[in-house]
N, C-alpha and C positions, 0 to 999 in steps of 0.2 A: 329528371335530374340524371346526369350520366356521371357515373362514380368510377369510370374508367381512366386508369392513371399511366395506361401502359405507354403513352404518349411523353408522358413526363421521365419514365424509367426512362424510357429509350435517351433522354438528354443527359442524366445523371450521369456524375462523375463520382468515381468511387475513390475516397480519400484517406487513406489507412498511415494513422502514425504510430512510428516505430517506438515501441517500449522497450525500456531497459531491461537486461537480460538479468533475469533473477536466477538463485540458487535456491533449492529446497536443503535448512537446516536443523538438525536435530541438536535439540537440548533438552540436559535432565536436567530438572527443578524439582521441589518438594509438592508432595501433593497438595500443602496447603498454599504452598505460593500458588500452584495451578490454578486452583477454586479461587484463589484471592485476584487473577489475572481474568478467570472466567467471568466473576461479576463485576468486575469495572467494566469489561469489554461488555457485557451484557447490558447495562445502563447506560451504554455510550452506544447502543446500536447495531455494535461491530463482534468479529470472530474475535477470539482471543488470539490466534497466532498473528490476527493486523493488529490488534495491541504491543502485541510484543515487538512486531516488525518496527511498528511507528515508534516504540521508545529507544529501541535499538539505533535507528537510523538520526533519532533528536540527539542523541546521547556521542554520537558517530561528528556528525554535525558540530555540536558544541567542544565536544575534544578537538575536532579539526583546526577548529579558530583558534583556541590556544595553542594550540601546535607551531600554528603558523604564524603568532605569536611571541613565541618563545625561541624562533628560527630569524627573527628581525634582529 
């Protein structure tokens, strides 16, 4: 059995999608909110700062539509 792939890299096409450009942000909250952020995100699998990101960005989301809403 020949497990040599070098044949196949050499066809491969390297396909790289562009992500959005983030910012690194600092926010003070209370210790207990932080612990209460840590174990949801902990039970869901994830870091606590993509917890926050993802409520952040739902919360960003759902104002928008009202917004644009409110501009009809």
């Amino acid at each position: 059995m020949n497990n040599d792939i070098t044949d196949l890299l050499d066809q491969a096409e390297v396909v790289r999608e562009r992500r959005p450009a983030k910012m690194v942000t600092a926010v003070r909250i209370d210790l207990d909110t932080q612990s209460a952020l840590e174990s949801a995100a902990a039970a869901r699998g994830i870091g606590a700062s993509t917890l926050m990101r993802q409520i952040i960005e739902q919360w960003v989301q759902a104002n928008s539509a009202l917004a644009n809403r409110d501009a009809e």
